[in-house]
C-alpha positions in Angstrom: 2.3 34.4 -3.4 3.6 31.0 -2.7 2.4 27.5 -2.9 4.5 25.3 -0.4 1.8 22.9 -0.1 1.1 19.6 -2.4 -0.4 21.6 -5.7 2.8 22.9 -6.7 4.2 19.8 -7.1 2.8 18.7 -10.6 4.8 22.4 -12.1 8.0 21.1 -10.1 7.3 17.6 -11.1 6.7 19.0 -14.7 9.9 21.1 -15.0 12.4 18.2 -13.3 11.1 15.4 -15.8 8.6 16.5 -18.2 8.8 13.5 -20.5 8.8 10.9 -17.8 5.6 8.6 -17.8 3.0 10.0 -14.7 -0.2 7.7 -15.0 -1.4 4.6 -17.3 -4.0 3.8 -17.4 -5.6 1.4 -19.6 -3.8 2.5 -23.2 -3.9 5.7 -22.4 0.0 7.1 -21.0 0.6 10.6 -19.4 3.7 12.4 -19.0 4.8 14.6 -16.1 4.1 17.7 -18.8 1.1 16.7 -20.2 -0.5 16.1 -16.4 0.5 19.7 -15.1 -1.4 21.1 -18.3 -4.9 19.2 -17.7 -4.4 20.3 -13.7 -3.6 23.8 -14.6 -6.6 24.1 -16.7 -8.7 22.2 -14.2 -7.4 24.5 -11.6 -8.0 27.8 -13.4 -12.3 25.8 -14.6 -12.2 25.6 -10.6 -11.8 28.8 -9.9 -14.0 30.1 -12.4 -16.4 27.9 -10.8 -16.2 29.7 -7.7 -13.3 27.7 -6.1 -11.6 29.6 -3.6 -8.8 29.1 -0.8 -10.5 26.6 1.8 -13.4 25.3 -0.5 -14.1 21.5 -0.5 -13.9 19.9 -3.7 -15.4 16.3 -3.8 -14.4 13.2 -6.4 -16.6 10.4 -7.0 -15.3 7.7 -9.2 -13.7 4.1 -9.3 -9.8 5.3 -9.6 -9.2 7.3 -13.0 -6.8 9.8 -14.0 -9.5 12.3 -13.6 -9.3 11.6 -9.7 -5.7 12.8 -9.8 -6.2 16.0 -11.1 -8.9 17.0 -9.4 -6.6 16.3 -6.2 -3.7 18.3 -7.4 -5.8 21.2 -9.0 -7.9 21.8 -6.0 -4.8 21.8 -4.1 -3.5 24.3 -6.7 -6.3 26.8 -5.0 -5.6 26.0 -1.5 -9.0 23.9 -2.0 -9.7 21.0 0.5 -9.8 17.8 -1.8 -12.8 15.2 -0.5 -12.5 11.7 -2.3 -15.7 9.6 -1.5 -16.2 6.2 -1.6 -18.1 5.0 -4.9 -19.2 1.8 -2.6 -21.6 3.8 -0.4 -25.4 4.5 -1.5 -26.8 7.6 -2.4 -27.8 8.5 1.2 -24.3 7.7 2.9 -22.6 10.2 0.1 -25.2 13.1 0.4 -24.4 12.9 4.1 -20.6 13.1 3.3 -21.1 15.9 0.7 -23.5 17.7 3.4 -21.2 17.1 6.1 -17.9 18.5 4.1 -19.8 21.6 2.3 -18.4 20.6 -0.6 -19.0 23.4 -3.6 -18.2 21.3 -6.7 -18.5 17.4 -7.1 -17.3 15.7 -10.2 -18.1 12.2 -10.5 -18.1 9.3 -13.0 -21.7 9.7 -14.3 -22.6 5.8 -13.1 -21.9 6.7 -9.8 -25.6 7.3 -7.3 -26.6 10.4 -7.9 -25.9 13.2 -5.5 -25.7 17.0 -6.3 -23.4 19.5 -4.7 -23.6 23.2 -5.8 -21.4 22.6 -8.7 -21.7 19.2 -10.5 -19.2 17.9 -13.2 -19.9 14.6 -14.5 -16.8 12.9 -16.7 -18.6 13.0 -19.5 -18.6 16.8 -20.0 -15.1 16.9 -18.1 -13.1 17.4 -21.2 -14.9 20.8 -22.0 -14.4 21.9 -18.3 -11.0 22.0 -19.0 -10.9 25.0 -21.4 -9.7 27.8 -19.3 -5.6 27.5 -19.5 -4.5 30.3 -17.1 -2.9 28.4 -13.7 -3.8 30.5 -10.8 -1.6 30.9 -8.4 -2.5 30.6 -4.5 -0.9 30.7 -1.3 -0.7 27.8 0.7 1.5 26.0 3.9 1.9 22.8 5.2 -0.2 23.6 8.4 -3.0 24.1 5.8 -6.1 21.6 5.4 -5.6 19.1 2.0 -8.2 16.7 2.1 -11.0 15.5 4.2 -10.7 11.1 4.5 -14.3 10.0 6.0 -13.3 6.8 8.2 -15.5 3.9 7.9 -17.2 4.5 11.0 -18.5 2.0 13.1 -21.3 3.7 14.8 -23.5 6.4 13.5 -22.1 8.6 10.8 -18.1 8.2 10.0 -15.9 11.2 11.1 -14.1 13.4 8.4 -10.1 13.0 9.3 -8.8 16.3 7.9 -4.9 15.8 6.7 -2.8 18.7 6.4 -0.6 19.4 3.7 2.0 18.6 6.3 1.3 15.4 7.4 0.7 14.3 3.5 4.4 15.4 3.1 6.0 13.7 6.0 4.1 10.5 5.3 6.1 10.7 1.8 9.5 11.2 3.6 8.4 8.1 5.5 8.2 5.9 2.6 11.2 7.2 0.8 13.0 6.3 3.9 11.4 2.6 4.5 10.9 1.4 0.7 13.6 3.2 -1.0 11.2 4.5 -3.2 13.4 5.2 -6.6 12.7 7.4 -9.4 12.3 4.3 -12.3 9.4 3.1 -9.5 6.4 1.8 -11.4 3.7 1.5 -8.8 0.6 -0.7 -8.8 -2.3 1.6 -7.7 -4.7 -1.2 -7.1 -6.8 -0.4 -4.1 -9.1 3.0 -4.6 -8.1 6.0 -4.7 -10.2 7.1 -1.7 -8.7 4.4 0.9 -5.6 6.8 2.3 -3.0 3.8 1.7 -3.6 4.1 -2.3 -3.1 7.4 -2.6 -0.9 8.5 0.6 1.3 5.2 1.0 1.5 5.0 -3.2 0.9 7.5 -5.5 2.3 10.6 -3.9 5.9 9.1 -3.1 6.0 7.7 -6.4 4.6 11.4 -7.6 7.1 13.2 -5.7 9.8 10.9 -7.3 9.0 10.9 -10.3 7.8 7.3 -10.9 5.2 5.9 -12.8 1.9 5.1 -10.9 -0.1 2.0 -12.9 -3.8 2.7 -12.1 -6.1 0.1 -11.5 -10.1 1.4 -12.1 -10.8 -1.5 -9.7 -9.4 -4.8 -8.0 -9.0 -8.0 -9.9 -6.6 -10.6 -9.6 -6.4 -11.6 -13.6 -5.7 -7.7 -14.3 -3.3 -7.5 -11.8 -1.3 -10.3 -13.0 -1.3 -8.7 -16.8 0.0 -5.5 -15.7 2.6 -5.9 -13.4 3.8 -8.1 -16.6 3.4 -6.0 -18.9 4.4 -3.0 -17.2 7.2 -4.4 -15.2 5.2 -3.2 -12.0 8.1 -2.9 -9.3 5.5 -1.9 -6.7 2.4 -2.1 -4.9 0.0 -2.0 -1.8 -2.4 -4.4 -1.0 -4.7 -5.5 1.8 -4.1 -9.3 3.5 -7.8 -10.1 0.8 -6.2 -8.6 -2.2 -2.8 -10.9 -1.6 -4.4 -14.1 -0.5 -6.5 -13.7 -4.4 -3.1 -13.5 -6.2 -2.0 -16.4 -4.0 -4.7 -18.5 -4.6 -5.0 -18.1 -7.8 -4.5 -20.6 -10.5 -1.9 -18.5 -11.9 0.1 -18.0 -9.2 3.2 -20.4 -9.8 3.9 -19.3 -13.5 3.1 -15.7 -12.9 5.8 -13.3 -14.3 6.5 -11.4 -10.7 10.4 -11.2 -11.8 9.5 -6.8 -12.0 8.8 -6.8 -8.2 10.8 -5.0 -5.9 8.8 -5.1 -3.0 5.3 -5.3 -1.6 3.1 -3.5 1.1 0.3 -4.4 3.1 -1.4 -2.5 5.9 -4.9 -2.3 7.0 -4.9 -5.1 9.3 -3.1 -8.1 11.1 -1.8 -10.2 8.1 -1.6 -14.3 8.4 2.1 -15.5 9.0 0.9 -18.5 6.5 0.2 -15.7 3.9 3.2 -14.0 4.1 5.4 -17.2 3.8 3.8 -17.5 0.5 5.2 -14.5 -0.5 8.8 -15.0 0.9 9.1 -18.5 -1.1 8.7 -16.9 -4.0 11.7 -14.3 -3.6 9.3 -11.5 -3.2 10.0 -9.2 -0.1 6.6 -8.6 1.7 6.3 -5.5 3.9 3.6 -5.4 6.3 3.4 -1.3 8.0 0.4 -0.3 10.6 -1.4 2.9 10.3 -4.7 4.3 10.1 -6.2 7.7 7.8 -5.7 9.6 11.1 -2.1 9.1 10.8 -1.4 10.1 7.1 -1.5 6.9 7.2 2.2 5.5 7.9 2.9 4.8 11.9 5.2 2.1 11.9 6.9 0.1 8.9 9.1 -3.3 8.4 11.8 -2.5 6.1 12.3 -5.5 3.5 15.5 -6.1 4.6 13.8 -7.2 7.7 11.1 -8.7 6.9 12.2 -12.7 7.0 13.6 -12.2 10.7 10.2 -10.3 11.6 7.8 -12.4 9.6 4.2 -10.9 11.2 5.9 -7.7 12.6 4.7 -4.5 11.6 8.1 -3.4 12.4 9.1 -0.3 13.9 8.0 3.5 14.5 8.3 5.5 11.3 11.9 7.7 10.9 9.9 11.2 12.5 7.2 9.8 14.4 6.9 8.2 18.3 4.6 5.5 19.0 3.9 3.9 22.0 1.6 0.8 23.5 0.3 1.7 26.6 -1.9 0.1 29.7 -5.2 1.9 30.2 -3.9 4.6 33.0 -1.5 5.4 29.8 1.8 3.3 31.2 3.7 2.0 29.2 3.4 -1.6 28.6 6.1 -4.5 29.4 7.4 -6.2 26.4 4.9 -9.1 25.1 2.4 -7.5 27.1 -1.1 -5.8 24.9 -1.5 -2.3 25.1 -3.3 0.5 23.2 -1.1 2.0 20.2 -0.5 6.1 20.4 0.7 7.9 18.0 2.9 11.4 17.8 4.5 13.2 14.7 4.0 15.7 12.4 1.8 12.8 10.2 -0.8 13.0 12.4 -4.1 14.6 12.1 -5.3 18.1 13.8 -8.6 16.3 14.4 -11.5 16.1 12.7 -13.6 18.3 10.2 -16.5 20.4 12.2 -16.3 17.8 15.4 -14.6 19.3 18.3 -15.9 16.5 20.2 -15.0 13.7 18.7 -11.0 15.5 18.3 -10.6 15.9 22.2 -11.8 12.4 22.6 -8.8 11.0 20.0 -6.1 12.9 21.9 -4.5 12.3 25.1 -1.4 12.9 27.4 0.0 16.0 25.3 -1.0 15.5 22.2 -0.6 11.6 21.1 -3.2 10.1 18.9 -5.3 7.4 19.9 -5.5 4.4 17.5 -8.0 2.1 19.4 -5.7 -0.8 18.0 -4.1 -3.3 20.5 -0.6 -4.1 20.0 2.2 -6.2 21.8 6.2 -4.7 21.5 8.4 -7.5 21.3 11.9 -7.3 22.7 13.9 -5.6 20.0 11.3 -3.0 20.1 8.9 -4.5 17.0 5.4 -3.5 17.2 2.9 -6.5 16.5 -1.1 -5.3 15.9 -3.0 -7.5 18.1 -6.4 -6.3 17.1 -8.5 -3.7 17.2 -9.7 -2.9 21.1 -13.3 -3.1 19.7 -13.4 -6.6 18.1 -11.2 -8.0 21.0 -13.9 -10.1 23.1 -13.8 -12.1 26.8 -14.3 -15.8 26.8 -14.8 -17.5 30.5 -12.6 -14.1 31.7 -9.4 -14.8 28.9 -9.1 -12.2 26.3 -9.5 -13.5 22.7 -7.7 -11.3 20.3 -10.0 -13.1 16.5 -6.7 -11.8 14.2 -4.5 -14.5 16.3 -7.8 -16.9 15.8 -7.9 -15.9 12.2 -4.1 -16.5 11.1 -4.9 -19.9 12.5 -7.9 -20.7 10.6 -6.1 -19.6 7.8 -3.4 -22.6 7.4 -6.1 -24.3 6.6 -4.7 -25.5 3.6 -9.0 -25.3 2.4 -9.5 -21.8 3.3 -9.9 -18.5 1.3 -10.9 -16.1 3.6 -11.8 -16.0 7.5 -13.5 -13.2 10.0 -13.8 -13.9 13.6 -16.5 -12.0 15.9 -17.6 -12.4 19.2 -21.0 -13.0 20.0 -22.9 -13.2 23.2 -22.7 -16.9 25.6 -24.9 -17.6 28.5 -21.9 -19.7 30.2 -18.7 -18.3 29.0 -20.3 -14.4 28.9 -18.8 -14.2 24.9 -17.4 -17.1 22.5 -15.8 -17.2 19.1 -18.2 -17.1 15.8 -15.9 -17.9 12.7 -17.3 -17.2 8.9 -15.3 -18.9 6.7 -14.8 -18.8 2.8 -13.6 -22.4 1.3 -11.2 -22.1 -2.0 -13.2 -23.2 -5.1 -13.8 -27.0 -5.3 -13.1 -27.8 -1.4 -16.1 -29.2 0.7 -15.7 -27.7 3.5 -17.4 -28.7 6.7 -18.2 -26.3 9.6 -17.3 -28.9 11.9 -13.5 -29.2 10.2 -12.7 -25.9 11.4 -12.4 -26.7 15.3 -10.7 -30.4 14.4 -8.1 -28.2 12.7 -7.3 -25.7 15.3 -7.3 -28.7 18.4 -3.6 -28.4 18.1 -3.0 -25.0 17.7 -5.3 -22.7 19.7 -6.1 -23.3 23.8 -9.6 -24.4 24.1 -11.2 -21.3 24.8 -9.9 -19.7 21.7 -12.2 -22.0 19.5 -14.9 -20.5 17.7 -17.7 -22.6 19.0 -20.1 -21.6 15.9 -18.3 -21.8 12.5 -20.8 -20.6 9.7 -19.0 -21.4 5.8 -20.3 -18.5 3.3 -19.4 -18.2 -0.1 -18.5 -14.1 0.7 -17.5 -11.9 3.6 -19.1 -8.1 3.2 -16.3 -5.6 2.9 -15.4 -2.2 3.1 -14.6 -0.2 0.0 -10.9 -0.7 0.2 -11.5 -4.5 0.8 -11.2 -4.6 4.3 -13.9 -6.9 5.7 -16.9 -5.4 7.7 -17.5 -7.3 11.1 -20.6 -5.1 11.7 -22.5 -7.2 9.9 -21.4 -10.2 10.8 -22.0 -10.0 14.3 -25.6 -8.7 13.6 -26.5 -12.0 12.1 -28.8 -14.5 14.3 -26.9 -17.4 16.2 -27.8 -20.6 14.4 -29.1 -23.6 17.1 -26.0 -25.2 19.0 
């Protein structure tokens, strides 16, 4: 029998660099050798577990070394790996767990608790590890790896299911755009769960032989401490995560000399933050994808990212996008259309919802993103917004990540969401939250003073509410759901 899929690779891994550093995390260091021994014996307690080609196997845990080898040993068995989001309640994850059929859950033991058949809590996950013979399991790329549940906006989220396959062509992506070297040492800093942590980060390092730094959570002092101590030459963040590390008071003196290059993906980023970036040396990446597409669709290479500054460049080396008008045209330069997406990254569909897989595919097989994007002459793709946050003001489309980015020079500003909310007169207007830096005063009537000069008159949120938070998704993305749900305050 042969594995071709992702769970041979810690043996390959193993045998082409056994002494090279895998994980750190916190003091604790793992070779390439030592890694393939824990997932062997993991693999083989799987099995004896019950484990068999095409179970699911479930993680739940803030990121831990213990989350990787469940990934590669379930793999191992031709297992379908389900990482959950330690952010959601107890009812949200039972659904997931239902949902997926997973047969064996292990889980940090402060996580909500949830059964599955088989339940392994990290506390008695040394002693599962006893059983050292590595079984040995056929599996091919067309094969099912892991089931990603997207954050869904209504009713329960959908479980993307991501082949061996597309996990693999994802990593030729980024070998090809970031040059991904074999002395990398990656910052894994956002969760494990999020598909741009562990598809965009720790398998191309993995499958190179780098180092991957992991995180157990997001913070801006710790992040600063490791890349200097471990000469981090990597990482992935979301527009939140970077505008922290900007704002920060350590910013100016911060030992960044290690870095290489950084990524950022998961929505429109401000031009204002990237600048930040670029005057300090550092070459700032931003790519556009989604889980469905493994994630990687289309990537600015560092060498271009001061000519493209806001691009999220082009279509990735083996996949086709396009931007396309509602009858499925393709749009003019300059002119918003729907992203779709074609390539061996992309998703079969999703896990036990026939349904909802027709509905994603279209005109032979491309993918659709529900993202707006405009395609500039030279053929860069620039995310507009998502189709659903996109609202109609007096009968002008108002795309809030162009309204954002403005709010955001706002040399007083920390965060910004924009919704649309409903208008007797205009049918929809803006609705800006806003989060001020520590120690600035900031007055809901300064916002619309600001943008006079920037935005036309229509793209002004007329309600500006100033929080000291904005709710956000588990990989720090922030949640407009909620936002939108609030009351209007009096005008």
């Amino acid at each position: 029998m042969h594995n071709a899929g992702l769970g041979s690779w810690p043996a390959r891994r193993a045998a082409m660099s056994p002494g090279r550093t895998a994980l750190i995390f916190g003091e604790q260091r793992i070779t390439y050798a030592a890694l393939h021994q824990r997932i062997a014996r993991l693999a083989a307690a799987l099995r004896s577990s019950g484990v068999r080609r095409g179970d699911r196997v479930a993680y739940l845990g803030p990121n831990h070394p213990a989350f990787v080898e469940t990934m590669f040993a379930t793999w191992a068995l031709g297992g379908v790996f389900v990482p959950l989001n330690f952010r959601l309640t107890a009812p949200e994850l039972a659904y997931q767990l239902e949902h997926s059929g997973a047969s064996v859950l292990i889980h940090d033991p402060a996580m909500p608790a949830v059964e599955a058949p088989v339940t392994v809590s990290l506390l008695g996950y040394a002693a599962f590890l006893e059983n050292p013979i590595f079984p040995d399991e056929a599996v091919g790329l067309d094969d099912a790896a892991c089931i990603l549940y997207t954050s869904g906006t209504t009713g329960h989220p959908k479980g993307a299911v991501l082949t061996h396959g597309n996990l693999v062509w994802n990593s030729y992506h980024l070998l090809i755009c970031v040059d991904v070297a074999s002395d990398e040492v990656t910052l894994v800093s956002a969760p494990l769960f999020h598909v741009a942590a562990l598809d965009q980060c720790l398998l191309p390092t993995f499958l190179k032989g780098g180092t991957s730094v992991i995180m157990p959570g997001w913070d801006v002092d710790g992040c600063f401490d490791l890349i200097a101590r471990h000469r981090v030459t990597w990482m992935f963040g979301v527009s939140t995560m970077y505008a922290g590390l900007s704002q920060s008071p350590r910013w100016a003196d911060a030992d960044l000399s290690s870095v290489r290059s950084l990524m950022t993906g998961g929505a429109a980023v401000p031009e204002a933050l990237i600048r930040r970036y670029q005057e300090r040396g550092l070459a700032f990446c931003q790519g556009y994808g989604m889980t469905e597409t493994a994630p990687g669709a289309t990537f600015l290479e560092a060498r271009e990212s001061r000519e493209h500054v806001g691009s999220a460049g082009l279509p990735v080396f083996f996949a086709d996008v396009r931007c396309v008008r509602p009858d499925l045209t393709d749009a003019e330069p300059g002119e918003p259309g729907e992203v779709l997406v074609r390539g061996p990254n992309v998703t079969p569909g999703y896990w036990n919802d026939p349904q909802a897989t027709a509905a994603a595919f279209v005109d032979g097989g491309w993918f659709r993103s529900g993202d707006l994007a405009v395609v500039d002459a030279d053929g860069h793709f620039h995310i507009v917004d998502r189709t659903k946050d996109m609202y109609i003001s007096g009968g002008e489309n108002v795309y809030p990540a162009e309204v954002e980015a403005a709010i955001f020079e706002h040399p007083g500003v920390a965060e910004v969401a924009v919704v649309g909310v409903p208008d007797p007169k205009w049918g929809e207007v803006g609705r800006a939250f806003v989060v001020p830096l520590d120690g600035v005063d900031l007055k809901p009537g300064d916002v619309p003073v600001f943008l006079r000069e920037r935005l036309a008159k229509y793209k002004i949120p007329v309600y500006v509410d100033v929080v000291a938070e904005l709710p956000k998704t588990g990989s720090n993305k922030v949640r407009k759901g909620p936002l939108r749900a609030l009351p209007l305050p009096s005008r």
